[in-house]
PDB file with SEQRES, HELIX, SHEET and CRYST1 records, atoms N, CA, C and O in Angstrom:
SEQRES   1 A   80  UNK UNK UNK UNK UNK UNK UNK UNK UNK UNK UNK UNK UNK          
SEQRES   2 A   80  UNK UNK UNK UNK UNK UNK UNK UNK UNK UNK UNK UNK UNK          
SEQRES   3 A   80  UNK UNK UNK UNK UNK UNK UNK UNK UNK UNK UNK UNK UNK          
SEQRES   4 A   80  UNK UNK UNK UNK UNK UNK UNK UNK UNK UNK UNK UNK UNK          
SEQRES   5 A   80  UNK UNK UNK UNK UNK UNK UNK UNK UNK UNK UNK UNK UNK          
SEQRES   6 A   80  UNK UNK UNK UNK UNK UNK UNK UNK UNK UNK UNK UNK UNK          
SEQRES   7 A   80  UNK UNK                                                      
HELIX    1 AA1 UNK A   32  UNK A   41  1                                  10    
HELIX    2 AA2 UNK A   48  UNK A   52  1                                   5    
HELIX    3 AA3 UNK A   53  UNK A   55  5                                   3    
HELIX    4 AA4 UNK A   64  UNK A   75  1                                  12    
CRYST1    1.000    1.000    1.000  90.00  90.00  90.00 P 1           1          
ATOM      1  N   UNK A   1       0.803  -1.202   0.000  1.00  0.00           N  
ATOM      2  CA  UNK A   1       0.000   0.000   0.000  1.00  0.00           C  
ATOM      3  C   UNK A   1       0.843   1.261   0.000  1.00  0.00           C  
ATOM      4  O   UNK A   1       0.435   2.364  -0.366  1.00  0.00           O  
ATOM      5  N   UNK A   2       2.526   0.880   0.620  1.00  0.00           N  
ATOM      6  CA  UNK A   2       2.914   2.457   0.616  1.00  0.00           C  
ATOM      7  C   UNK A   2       3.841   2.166  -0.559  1.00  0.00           C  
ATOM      8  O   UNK A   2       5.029   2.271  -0.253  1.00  0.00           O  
ATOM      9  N   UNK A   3       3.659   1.907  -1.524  1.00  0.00           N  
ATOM     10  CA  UNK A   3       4.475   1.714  -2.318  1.00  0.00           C  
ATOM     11  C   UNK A   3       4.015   2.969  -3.551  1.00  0.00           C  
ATOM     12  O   UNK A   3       2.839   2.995  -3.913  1.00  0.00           O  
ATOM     13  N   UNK A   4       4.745   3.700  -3.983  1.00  0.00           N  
ATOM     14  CA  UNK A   4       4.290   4.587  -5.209  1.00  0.00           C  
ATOM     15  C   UNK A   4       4.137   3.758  -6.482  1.00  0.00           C  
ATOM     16  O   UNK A   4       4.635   2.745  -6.971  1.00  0.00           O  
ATOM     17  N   UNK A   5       3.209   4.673  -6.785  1.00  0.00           N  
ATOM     18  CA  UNK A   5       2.888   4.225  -8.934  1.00  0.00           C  
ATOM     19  C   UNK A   5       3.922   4.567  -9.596  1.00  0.00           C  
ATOM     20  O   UNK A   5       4.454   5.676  -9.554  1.00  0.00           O  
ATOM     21  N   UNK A   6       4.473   3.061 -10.639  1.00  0.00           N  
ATOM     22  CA  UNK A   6       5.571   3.943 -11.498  1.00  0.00           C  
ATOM     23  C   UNK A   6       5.229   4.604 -12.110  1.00  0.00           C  
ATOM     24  O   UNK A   6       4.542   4.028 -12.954  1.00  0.00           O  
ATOM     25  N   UNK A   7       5.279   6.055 -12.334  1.00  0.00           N  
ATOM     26  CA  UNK A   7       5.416   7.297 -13.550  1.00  0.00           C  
ATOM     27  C   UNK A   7       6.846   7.492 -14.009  1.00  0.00           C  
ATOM     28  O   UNK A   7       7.341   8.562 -14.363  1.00  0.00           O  
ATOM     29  N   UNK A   8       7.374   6.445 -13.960  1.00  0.00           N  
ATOM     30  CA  UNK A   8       8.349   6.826 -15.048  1.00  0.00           C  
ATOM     31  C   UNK A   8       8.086   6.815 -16.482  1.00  0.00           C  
ATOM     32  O   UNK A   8       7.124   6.220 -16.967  1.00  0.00           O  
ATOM     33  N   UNK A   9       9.167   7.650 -17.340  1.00  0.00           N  
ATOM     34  CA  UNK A   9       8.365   8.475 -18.449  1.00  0.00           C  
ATOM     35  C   UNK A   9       7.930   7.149 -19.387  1.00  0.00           C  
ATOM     36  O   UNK A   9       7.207   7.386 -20.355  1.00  0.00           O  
ATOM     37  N   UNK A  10       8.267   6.017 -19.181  1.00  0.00           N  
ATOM     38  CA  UNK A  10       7.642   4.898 -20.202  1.00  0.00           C  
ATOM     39  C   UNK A  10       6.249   4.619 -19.521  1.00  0.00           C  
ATOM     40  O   UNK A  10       5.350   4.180 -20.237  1.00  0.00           O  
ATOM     41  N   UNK A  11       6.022   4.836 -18.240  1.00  0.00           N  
ATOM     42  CA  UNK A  11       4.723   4.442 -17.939  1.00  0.00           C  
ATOM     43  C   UNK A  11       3.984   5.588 -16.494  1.00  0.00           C  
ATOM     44  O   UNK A  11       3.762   5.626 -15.284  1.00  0.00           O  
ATOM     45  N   UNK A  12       3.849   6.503 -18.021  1.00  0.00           N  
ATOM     46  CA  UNK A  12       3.216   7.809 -16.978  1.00  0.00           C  
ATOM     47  C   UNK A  12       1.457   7.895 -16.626  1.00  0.00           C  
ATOM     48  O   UNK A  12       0.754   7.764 -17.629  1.00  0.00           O  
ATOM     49  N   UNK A  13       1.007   8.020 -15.820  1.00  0.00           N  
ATOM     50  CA  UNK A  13      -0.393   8.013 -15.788  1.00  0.00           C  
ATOM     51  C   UNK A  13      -1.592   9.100 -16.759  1.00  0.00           C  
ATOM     52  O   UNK A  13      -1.505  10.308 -16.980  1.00  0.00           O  
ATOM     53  N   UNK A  14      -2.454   8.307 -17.100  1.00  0.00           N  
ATOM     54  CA  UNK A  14      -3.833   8.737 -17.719  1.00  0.00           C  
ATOM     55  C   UNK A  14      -3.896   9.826 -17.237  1.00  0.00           C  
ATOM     56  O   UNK A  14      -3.113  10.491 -16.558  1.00  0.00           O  
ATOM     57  N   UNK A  15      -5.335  10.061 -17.798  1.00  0.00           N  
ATOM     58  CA  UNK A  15      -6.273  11.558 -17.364  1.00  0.00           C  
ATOM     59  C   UNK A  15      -7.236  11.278 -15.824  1.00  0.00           C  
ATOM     60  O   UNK A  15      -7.716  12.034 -14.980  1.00  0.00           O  
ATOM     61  N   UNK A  16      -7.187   9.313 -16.072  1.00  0.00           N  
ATOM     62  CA  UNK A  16      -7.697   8.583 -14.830  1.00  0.00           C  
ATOM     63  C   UNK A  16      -6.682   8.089 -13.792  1.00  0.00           C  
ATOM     64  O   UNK A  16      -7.146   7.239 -13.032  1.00  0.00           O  
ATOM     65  N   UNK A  17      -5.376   8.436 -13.583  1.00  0.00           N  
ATOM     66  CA  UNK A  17      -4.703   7.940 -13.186  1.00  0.00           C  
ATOM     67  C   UNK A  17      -3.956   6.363 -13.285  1.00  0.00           C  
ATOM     68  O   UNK A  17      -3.131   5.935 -12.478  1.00  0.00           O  
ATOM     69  N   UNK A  18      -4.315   5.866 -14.113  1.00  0.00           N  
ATOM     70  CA  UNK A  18      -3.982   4.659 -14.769  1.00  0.00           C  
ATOM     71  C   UNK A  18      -2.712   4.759 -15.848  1.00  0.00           C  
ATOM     72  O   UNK A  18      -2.702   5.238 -16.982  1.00  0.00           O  
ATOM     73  N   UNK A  19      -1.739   4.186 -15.145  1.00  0.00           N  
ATOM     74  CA  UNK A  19      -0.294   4.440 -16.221  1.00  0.00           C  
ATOM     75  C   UNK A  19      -0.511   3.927 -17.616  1.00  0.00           C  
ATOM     76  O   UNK A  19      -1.384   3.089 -17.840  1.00  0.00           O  
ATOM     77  N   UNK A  20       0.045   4.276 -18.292  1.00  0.00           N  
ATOM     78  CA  UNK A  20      -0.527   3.830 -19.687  1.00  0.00           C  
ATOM     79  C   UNK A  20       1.133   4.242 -20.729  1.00  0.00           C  
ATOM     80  O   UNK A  20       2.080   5.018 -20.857  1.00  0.00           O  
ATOM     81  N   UNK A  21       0.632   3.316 -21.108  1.00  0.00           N  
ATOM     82  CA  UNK A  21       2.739   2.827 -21.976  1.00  0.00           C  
ATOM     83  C   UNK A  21       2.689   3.881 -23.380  1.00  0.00           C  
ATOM     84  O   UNK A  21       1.646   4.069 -24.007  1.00  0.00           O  
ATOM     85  N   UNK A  22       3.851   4.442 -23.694  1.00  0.00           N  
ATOM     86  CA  UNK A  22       4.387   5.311 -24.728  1.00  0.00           C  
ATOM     87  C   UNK A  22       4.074   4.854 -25.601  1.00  0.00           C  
ATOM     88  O   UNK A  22       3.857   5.485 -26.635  1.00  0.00           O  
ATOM     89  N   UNK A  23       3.909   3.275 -25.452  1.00  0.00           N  
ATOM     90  CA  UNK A  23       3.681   2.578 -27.237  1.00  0.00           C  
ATOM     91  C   UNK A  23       2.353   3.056 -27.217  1.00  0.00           C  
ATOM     92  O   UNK A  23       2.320   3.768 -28.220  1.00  0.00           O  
ATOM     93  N   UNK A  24       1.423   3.093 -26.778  1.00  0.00           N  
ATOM     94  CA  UNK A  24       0.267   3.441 -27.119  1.00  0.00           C  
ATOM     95  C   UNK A  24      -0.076   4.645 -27.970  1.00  0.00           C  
ATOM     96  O   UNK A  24       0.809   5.496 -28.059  1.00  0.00           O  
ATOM     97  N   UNK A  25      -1.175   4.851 -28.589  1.00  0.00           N  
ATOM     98  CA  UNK A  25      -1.244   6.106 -29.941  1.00  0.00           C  
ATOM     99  C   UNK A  25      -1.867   7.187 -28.954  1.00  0.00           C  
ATOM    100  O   UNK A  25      -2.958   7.260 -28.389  1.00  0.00           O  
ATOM    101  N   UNK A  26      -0.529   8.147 -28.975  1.00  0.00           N  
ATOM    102  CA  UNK A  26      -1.299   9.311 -28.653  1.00  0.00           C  
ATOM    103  C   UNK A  26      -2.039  10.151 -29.309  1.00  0.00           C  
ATOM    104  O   UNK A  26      -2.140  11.344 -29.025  1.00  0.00           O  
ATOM    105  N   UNK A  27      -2.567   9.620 -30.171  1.00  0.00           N  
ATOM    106  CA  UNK A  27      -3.576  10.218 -31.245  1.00  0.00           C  
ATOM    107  C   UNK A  27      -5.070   9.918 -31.384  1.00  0.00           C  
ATOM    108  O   UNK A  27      -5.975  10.555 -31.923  1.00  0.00           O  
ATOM    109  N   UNK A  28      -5.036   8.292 -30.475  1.00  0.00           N  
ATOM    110  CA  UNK A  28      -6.048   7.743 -30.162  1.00  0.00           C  
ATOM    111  C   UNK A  28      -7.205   8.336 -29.206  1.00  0.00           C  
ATOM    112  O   UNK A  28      -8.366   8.203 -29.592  1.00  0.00           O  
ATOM    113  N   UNK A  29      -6.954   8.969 -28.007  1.00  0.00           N  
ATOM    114  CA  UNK A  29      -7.589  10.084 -27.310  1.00  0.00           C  
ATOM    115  C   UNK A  29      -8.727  11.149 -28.357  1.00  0.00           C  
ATOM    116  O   UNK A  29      -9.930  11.284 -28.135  1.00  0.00           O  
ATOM    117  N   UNK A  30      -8.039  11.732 -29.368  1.00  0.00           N  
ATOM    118  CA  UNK A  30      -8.481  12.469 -29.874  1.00  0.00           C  
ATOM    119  C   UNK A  30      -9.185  11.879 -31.170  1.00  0.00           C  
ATOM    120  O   UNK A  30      -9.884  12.731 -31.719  1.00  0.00           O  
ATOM    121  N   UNK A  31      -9.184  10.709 -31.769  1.00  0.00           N  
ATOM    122  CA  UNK A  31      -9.861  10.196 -33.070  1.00  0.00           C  
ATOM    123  C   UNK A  31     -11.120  10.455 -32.851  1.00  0.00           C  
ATOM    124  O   UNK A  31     -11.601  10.317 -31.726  1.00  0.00           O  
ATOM    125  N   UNK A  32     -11.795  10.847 -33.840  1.00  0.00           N  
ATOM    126  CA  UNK A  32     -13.258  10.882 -33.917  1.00  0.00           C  
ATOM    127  C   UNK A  32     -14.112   9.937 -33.172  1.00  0.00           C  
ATOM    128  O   UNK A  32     -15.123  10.210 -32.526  1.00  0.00           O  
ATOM    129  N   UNK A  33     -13.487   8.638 -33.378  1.00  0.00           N  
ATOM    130  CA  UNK A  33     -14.917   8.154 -32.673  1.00  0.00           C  
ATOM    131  C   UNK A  33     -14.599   7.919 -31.133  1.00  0.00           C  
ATOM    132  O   UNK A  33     -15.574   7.408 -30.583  1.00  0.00           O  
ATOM    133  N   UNK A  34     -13.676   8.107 -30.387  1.00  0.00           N  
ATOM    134  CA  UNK A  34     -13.224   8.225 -29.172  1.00  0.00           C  
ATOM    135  C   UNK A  34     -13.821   9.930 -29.181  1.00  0.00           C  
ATOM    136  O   UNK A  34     -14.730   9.998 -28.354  1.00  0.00           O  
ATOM    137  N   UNK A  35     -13.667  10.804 -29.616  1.00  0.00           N  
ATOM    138  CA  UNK A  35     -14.318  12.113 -29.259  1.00  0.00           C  
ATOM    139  C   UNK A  35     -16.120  11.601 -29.254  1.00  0.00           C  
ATOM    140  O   UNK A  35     -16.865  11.692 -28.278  1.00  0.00           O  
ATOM    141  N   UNK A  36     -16.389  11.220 -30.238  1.00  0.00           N  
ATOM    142  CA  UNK A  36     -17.887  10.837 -30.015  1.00  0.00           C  
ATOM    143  C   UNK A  36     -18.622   9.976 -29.006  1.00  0.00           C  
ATOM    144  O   UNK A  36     -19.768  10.170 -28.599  1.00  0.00           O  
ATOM    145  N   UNK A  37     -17.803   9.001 -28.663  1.00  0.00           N  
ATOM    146  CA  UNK A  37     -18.258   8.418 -27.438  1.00  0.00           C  
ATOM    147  C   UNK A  37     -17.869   9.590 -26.251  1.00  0.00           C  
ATOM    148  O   UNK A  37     -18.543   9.655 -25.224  1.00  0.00           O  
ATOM    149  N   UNK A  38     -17.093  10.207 -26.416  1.00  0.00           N  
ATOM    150  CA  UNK A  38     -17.026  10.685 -24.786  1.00  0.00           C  
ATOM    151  C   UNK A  38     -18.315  11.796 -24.811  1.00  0.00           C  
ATOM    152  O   UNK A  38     -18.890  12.147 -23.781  1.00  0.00           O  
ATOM    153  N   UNK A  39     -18.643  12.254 -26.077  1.00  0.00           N  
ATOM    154  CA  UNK A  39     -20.115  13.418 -25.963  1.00  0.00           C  
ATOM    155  C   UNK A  39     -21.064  12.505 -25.979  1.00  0.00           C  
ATOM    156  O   UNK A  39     -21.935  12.863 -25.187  1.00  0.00           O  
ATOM    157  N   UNK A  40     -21.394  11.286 -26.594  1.00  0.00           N  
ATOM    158  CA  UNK A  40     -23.028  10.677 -26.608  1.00  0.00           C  
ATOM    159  C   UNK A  40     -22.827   9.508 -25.151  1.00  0.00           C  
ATOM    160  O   UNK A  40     -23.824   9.130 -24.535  1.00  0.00           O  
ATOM    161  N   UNK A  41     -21.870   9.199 -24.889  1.00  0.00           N  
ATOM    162  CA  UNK A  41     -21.779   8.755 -23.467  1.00  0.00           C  
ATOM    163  C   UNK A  41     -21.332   8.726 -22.495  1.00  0.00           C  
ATOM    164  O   UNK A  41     -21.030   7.723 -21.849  1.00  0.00           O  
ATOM    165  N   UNK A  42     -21.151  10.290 -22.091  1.00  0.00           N  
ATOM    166  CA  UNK A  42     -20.680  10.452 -21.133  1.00  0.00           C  
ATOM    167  C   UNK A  42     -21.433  10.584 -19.628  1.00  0.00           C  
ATOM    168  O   UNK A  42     -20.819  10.917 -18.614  1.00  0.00           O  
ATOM    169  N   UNK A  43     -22.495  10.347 -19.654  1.00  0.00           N  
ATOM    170  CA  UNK A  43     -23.708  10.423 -18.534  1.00  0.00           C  
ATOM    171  C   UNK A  43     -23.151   8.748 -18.085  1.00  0.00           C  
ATOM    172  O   UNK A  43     -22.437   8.659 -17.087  1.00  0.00           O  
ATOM    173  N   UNK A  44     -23.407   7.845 -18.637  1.00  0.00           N  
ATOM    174  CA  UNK A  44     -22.664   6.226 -17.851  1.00  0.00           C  
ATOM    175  C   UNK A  44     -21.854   6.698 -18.082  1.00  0.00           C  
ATOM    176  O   UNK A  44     -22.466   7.759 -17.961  1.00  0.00           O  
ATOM    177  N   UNK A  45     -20.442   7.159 -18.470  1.00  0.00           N  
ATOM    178  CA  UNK A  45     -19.379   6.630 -18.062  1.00  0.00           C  
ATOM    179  C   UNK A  45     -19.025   7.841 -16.479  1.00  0.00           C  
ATOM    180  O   UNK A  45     -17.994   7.712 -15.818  1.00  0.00           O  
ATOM    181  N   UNK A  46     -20.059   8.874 -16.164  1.00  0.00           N  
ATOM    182  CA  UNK A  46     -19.459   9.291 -15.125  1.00  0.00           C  
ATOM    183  C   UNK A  46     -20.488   9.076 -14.151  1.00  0.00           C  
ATOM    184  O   UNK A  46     -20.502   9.926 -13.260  1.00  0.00           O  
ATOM    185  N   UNK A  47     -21.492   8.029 -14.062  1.00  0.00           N  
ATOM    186  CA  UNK A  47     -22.166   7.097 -13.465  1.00  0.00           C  
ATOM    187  C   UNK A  47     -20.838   5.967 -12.854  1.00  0.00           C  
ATOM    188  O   UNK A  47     -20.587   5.811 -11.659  1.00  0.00           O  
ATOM    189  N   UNK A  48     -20.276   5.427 -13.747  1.00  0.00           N  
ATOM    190  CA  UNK A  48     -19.126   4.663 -13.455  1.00  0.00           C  
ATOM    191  C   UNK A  48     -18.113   5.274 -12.500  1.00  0.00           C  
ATOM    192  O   UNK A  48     -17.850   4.902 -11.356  1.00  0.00           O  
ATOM    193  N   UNK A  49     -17.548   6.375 -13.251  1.00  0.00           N  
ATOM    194  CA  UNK A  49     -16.897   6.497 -12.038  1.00  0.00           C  
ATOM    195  C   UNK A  49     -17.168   7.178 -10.813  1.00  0.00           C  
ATOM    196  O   UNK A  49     -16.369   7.617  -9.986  1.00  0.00           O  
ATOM    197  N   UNK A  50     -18.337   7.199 -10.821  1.00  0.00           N  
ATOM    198  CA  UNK A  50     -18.640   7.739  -9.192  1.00  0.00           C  
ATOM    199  C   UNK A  50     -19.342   6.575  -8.771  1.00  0.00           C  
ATOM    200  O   UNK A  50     -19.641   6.563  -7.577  1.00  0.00           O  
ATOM    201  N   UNK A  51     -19.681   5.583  -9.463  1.00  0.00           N  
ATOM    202  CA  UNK A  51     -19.964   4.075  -8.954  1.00  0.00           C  
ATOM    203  C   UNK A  51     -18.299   3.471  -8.222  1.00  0.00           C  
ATOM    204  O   UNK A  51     -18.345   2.909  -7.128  1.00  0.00           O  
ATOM    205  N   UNK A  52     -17.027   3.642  -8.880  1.00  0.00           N  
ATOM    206  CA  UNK A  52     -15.834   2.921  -8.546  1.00  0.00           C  
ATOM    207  C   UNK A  52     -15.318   4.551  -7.480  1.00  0.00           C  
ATOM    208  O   UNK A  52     -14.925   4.214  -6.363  1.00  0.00           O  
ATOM    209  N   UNK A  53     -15.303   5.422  -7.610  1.00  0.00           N  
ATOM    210  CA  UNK A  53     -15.005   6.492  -6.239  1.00  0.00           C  
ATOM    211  C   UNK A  53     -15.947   5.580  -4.816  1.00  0.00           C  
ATOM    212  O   UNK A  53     -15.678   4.871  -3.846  1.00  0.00           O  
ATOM    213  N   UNK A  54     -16.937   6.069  -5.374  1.00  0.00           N  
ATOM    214  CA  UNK A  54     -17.693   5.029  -3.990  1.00  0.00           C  
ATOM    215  C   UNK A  54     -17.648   3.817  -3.118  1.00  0.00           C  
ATOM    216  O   UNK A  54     -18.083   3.607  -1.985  1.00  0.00           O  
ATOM    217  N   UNK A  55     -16.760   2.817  -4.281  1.00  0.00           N  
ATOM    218  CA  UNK A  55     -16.536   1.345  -4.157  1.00  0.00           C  
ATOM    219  C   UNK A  55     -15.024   1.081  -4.337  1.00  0.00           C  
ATOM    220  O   UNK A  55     -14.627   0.368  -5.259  1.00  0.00           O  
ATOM    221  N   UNK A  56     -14.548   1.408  -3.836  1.00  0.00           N  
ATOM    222  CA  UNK A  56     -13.114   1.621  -4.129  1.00  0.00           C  
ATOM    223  C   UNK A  56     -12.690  -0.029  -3.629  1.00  0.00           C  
ATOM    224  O   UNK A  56     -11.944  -0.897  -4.084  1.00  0.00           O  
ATOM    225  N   UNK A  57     -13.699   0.095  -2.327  1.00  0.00           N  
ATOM    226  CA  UNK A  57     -12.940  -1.789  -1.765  1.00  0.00           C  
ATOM    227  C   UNK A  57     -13.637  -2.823  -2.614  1.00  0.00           C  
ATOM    228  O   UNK A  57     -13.441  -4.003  -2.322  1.00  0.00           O  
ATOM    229  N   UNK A  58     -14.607  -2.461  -3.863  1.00  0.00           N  
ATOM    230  CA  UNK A  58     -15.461  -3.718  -3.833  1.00  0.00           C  
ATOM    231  C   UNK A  58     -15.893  -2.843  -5.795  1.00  0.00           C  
ATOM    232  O   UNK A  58     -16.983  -2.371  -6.120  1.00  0.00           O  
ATOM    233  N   UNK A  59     -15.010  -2.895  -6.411  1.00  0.00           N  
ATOM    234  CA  UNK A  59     -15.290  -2.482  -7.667  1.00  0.00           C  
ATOM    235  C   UNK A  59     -15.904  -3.583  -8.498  1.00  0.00           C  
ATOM    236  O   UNK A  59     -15.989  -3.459  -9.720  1.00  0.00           O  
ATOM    237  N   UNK A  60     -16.357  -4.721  -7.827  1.00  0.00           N  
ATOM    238  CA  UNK A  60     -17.431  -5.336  -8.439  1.00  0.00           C  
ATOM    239  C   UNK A  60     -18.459  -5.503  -8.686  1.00  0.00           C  
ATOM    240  O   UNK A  60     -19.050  -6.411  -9.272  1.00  0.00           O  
ATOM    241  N   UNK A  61     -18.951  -3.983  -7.930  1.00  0.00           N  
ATOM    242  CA  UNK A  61     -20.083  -3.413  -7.498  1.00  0.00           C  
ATOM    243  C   UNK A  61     -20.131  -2.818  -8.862  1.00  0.00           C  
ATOM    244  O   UNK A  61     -21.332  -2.643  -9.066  1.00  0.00           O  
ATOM    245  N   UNK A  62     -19.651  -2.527  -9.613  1.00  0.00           N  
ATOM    246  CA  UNK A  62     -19.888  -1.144 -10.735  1.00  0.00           C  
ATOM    247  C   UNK A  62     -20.188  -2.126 -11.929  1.00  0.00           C  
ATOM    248  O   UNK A  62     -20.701  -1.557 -12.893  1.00  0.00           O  
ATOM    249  N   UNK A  63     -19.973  -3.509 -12.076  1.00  0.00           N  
ATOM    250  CA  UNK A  63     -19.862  -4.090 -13.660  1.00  0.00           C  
ATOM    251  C   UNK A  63     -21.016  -3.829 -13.791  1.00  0.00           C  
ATOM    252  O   UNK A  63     -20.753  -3.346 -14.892  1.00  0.00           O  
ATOM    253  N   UNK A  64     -22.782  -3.589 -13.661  1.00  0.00           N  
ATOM    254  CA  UNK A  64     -23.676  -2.492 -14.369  1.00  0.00           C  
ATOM    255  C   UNK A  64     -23.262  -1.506 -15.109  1.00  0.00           C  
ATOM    256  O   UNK A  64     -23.557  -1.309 -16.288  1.00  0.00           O  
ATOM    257  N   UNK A  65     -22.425  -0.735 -14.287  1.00  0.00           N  
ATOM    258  CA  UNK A  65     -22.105   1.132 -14.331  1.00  0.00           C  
ATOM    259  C   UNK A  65     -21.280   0.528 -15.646  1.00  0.00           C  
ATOM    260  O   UNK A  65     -22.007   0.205 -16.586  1.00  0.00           O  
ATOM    261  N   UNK A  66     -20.197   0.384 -15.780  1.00  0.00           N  
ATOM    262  CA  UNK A  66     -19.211  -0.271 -17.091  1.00  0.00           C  
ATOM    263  C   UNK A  66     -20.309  -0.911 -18.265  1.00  0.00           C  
ATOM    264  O   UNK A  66     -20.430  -0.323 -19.339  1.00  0.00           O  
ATOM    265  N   UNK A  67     -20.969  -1.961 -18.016  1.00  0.00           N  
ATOM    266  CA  UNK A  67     -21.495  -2.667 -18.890  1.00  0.00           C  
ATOM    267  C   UNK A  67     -22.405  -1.437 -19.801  1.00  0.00           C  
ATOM    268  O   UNK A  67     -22.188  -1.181 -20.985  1.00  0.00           O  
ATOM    269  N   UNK A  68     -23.345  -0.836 -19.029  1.00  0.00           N  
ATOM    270  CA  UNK A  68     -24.135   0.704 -19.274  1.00  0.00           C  
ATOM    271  C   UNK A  68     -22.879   1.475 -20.451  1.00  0.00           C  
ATOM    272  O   UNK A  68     -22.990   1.967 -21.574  1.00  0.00           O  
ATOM    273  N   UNK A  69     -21.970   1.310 -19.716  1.00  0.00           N  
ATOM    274  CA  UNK A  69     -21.039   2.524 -20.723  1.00  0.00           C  
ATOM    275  C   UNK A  69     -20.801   1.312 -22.001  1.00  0.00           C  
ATOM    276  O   UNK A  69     -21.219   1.669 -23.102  1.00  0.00           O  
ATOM    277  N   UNK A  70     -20.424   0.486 -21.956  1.00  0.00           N  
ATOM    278  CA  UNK A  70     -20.056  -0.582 -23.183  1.00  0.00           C  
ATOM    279  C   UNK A  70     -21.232  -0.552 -23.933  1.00  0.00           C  
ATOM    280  O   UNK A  70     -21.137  -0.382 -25.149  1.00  0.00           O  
ATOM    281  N   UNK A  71     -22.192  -0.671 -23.474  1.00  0.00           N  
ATOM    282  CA  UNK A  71     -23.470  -0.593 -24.216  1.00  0.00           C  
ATOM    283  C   UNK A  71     -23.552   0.517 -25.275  1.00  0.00           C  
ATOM    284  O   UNK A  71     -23.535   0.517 -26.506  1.00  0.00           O  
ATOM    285  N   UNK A  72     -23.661   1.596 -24.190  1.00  0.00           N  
ATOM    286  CA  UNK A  72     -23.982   2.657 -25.230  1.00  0.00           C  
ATOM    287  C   UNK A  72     -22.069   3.141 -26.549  1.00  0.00           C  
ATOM    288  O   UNK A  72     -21.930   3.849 -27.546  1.00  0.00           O  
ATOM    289  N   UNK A  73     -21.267   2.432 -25.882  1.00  0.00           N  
ATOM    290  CA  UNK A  73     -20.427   2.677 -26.711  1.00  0.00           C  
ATOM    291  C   UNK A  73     -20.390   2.265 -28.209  1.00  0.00           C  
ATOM    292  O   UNK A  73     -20.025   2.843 -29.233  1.00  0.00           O  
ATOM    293  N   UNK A  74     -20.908   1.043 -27.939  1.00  0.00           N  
ATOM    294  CA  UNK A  74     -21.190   0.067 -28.725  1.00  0.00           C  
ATOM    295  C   UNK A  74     -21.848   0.928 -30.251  1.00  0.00           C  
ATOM    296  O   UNK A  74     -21.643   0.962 -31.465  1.00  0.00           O  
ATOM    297  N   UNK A  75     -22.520   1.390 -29.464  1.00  0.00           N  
ATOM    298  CA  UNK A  75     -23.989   2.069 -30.052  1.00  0.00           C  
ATOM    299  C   UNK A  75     -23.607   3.470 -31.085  1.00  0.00           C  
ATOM    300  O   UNK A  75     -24.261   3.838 -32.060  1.00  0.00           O  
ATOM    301  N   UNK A  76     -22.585   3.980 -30.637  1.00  0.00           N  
ATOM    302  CA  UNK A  76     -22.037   5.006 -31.445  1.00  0.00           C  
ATOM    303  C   UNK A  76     -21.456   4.682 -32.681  1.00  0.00           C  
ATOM    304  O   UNK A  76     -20.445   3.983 -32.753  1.00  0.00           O  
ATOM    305  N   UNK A  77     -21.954   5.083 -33.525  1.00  0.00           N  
ATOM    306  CA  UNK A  77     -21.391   5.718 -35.085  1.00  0.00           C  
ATOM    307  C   UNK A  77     -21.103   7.466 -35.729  1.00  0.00           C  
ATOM    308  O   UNK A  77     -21.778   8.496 -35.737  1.00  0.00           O  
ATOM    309  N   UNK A  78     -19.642   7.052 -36.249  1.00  0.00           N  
ATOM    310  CA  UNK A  78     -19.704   7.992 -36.714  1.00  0.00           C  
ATOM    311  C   UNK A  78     -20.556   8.956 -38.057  1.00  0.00           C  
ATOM    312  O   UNK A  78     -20.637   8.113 -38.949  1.00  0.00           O  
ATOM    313  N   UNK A  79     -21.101  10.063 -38.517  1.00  0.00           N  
ATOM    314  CA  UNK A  79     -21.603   9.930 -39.594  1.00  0.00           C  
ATOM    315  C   UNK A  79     -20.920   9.793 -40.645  1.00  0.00           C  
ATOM    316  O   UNK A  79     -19.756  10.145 -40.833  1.00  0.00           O  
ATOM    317  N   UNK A  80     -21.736   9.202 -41.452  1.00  0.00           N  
ATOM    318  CA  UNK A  80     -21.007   8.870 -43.271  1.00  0.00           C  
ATOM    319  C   UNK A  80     -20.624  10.358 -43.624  1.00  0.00           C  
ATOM    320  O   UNK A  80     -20.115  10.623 -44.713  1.00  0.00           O  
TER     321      UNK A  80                                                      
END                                                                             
């Protein structure tokens, strides 16, 4: 528990605090359909995380709150 998160610069943390590796596309954040899910579903996904703030000991409480956001993610298209 007293141990720190590595943020070293290969594995610096998210916007959620979740480290996340250099190989990953930092371009991906911003692609269209990652911008579109975060405007048509962002009501579950911040259902979720104030479902996992709340449940911090027992985040098995939230697979609704998640599943809700997968759902409607699912559900997004971009237009032609």
């Amino acid at each position: 528990m007293g141990s720190k998160p590595d943020v070293s610069p290969e594995r610096r943390p998210d916007r959620s605090g979740v480290p996340v590796s250099r190989a990953e596309d930092p371009a991906l954040p911003h692609s269209p359909i990652v911008q579109r899910i975060r405007e048509d579903c962002a009501e579950p996904f911040v259902a979720f995380e104030q479902c996992l703030k709340e449940n911090q000991e027992s985040v098995l409480k939230c697979s609704e709150h998640v599943n809700a956001f997968l759902r409607c993610a699912e559900r997004v298209k971009l237009p032609a």
